[in-house]
VOTOR-899739 format. One record per residue (C-alpha): residue number from 1; x, z, y. Coordinates in steps of 0.001 Angstrom, whole numbers, padded with zeros to 6 digits, m for minus. Layout:
<rs>
+-----+---------+---------+---------+
! num !      xx !      zz !      yy !
+-----+---------+---------+---------+
! NUM !       X !       Z !       Y !
...
+-----+---------+---------+---------+
</rs>
This chain:
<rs>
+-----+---------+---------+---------+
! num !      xx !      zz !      yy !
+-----+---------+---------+---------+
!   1 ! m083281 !  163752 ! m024859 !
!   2 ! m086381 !  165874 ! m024640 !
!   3 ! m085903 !  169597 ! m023666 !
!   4 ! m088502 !  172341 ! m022856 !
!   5 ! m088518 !  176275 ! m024099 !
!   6 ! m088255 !  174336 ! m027720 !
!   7 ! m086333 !  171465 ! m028498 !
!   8 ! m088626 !  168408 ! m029268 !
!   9 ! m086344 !  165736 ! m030116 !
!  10 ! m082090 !  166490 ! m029037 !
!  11 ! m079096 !  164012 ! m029842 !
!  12 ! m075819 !  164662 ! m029623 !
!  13 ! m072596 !  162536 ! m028360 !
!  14 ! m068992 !  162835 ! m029898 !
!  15 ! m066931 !  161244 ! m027877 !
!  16 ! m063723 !  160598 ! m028549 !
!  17 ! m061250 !  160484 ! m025308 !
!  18 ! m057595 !  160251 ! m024721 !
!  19 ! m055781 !  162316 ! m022133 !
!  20 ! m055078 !  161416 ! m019143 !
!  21 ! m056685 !  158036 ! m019622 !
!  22 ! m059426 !  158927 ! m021108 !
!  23 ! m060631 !  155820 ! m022917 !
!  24 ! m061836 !  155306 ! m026744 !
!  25 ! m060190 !  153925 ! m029825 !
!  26 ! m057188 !  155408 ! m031682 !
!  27 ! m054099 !  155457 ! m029676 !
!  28 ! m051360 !  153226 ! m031324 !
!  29 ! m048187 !  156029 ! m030828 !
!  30 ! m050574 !  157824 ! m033163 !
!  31 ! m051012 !  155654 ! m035722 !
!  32 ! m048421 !  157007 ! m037881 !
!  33 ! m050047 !  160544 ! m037518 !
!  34 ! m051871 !  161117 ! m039947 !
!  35 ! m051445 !  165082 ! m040683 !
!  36 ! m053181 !  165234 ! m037142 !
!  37 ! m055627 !  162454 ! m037734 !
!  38 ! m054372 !  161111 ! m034590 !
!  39 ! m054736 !  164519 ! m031943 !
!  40 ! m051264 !  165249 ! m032019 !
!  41 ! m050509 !  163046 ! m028419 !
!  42 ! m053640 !  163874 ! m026390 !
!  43 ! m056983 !  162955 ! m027800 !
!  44 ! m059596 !  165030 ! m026845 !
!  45 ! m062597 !  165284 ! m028731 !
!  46 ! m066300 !  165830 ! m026208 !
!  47 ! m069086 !  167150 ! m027851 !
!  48 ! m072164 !  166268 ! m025457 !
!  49 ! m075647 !  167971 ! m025405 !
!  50 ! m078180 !  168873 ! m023579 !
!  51 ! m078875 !  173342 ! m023774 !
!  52 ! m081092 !  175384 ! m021980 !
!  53 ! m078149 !  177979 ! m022661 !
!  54 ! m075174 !  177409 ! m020310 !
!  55 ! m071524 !  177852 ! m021396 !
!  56 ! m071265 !  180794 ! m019432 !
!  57 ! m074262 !  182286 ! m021863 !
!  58 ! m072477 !  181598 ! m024688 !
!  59 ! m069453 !  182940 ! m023307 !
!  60 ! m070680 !  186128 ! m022352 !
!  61 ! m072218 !  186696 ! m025907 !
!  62 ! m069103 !  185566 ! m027617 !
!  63 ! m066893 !  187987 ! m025360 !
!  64 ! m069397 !  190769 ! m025903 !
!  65 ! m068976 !  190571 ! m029384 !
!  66 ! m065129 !  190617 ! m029199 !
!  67 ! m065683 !  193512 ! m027072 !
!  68 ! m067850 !  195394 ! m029800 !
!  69 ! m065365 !  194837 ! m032128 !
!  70 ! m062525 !  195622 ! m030258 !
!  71 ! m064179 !  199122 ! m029494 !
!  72 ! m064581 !  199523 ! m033404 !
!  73 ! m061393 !  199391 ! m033937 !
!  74 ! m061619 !  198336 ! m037693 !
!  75 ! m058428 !  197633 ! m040086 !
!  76 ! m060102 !  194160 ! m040153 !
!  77 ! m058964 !  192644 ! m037130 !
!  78 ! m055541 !  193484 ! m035085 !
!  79 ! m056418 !  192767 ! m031041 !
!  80 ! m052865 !  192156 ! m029461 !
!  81 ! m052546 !  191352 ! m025603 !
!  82 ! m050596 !  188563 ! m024563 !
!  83 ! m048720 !  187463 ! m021690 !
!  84 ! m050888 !  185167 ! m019402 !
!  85 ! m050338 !  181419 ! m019483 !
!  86 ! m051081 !  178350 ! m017977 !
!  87 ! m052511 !  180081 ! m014029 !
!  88 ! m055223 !  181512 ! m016486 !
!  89 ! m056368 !  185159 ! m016108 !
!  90 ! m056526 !  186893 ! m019340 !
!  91 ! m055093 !  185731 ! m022921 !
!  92 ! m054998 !  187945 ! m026274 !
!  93 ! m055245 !  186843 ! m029871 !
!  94 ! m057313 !  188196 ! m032739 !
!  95 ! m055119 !  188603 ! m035896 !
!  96 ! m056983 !  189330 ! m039503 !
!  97 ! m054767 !  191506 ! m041736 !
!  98 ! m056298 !  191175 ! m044842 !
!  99 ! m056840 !  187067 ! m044667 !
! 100 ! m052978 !  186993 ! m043708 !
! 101 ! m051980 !  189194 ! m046541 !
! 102 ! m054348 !  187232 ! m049384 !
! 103 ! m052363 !  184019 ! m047628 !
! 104 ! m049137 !  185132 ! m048013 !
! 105 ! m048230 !  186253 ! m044868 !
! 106 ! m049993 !  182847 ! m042952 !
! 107 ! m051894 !  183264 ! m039653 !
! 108 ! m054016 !  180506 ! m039958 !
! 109 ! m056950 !  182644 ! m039207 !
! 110 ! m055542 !  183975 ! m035774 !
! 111 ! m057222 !  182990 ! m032877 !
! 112 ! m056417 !  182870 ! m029221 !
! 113 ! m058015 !  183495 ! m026172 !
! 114 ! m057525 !  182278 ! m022706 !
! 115 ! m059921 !  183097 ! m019920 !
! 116 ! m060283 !  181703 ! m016631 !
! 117 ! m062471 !  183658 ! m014156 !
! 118 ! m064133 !  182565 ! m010589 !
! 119 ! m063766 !  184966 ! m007416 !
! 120 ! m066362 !  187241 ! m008399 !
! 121 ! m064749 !  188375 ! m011494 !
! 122 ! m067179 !  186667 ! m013854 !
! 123 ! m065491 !  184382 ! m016554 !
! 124 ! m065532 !  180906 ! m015777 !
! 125 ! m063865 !  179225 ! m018541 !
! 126 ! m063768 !  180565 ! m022331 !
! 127 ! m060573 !  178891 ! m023818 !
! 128 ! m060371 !  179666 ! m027650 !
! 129 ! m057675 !  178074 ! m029800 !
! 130 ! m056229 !  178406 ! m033317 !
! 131 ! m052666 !  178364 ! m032374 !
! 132 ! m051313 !  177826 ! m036357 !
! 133 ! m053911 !  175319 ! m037158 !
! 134 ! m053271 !  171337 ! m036556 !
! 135 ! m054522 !  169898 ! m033456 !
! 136 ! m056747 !  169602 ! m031913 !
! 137 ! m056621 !  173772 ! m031890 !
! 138 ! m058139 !  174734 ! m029088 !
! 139 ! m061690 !  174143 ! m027216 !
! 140 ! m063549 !  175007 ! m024297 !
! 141 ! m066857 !  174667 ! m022823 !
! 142 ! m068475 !  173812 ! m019768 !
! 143 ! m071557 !  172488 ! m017657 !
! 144 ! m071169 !  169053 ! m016382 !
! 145 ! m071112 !  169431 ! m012507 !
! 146 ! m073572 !  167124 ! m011816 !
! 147 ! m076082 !  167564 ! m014701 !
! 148 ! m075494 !  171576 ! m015444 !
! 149 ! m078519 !  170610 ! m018390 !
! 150 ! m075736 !  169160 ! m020277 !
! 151 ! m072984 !  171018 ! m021994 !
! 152 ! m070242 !  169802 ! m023199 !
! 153 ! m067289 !  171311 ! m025485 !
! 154 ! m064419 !  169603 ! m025493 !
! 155 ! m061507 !  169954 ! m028097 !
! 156 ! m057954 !  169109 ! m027888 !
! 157 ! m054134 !  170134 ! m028640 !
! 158 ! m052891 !  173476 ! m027957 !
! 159 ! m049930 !  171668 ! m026381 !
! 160 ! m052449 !  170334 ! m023698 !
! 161 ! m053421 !  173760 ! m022206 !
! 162 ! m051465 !  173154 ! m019289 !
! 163 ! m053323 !  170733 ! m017901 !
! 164 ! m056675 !  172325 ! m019211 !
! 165 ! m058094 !  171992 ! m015256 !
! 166 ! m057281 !  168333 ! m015172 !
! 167 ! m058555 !  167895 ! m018915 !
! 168 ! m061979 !  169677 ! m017367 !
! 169 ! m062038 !  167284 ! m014589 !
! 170 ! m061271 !  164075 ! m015966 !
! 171 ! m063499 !  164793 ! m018835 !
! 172 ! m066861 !  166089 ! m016521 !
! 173 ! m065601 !  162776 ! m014043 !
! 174 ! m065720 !  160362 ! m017151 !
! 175 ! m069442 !  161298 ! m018536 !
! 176 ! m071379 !  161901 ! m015437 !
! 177 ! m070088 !  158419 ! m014396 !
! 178 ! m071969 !  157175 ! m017660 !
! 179 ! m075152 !  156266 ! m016064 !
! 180 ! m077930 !  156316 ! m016860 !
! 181 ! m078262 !  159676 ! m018809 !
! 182 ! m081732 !  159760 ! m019918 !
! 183 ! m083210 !  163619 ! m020270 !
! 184 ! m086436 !  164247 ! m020730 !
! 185 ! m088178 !  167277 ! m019847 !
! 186 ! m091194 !  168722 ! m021155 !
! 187 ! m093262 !  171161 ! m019908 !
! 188 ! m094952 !  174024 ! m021703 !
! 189 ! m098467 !  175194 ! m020526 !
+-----+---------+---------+---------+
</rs>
């Protein structure tokens, strides 16, 4: 991977992982899954690249915008707090009137947020989800520890978010132990 101000050349990774294994392949309890293409039991799908932009960046501009349209306060969207979950600090949804009314009354287009922040306040961990959508629903990003170049965003089942910390670990454990990672960097002059 080459990286610099501009990307040169960048290649992704999908990885496809089951929990709490973690190995490849399609699980066999899942074969007869099909409406779930297999997610339903703990796959977890890990999107791998290399960003200048950290997942806290992104974060911090996706929350910002929530916040702008929260403060709007438009017929649009419908911000509801929820109760928190899973040892996680804050969690509200997003509703969308209109798309629920033109879908008879479905909330596929709700989505969920979980956040997870460190001791200085600042979030951590962006959890969003699609709670009425087939797994894998929900997905969060992160830094690898040991290579914070490389983000990755994993996906998995809304049924897995209690174990989201060991989902984070065994998922940042598994890829830095794929050696060797090969990143390029290019300097500007």
């Amino acid at each position: 991977l080459n990286t610099s101000s501009r990307f040169i050349k960048s290649y992704s990774v999908v990885v496809r992982m089951y929990y709490p294994e973690m190995y490849g392949g399609f699980h066999p309890k899942n074969m007869h899954l099909l409406s779930c293409i297999g997610y339903c039991e703990g796959y977890v799908f890990a999107y791998v690249d290399v960003n200048e932009n950290g997942a806290r960046a992104r974060d911090a501009r996706r929350l910002e915008a929530i916040r702008k349209d929260r403060a709007n306060s438009s017929p649009l969207y419908r911000f509801e707090d929820l109760e928190r979950e899973f040892g996680l600090d804050d969690h509200f949804q997003i509703r969308y009137p209109v798309s629920e009314a033109k879908s008879k009354g479905d909330k596929y287009s709700t989505e969920e947020f979980l956040l997870k922040r460190d001791r200085n306040g600042e979030v951590q961990y962006l959890f969003e989800c699609h709670p009425f959508v087939t797994s894998p629903s929900c997905k969060v990003m992160f830094n690898l520890s040991s290579r914070p170049e490389v983000l990755v965003d994993i996906h998995f089942g809304r049924h897995l978010m209690g174990n989201w910390s060991d989902i984070i670990k065994s998922v940042d454990t598994k890829i830095a132990s794929w050696k060797p990672i090969r990143i390029d960097t290019v300097s500007e002059q």
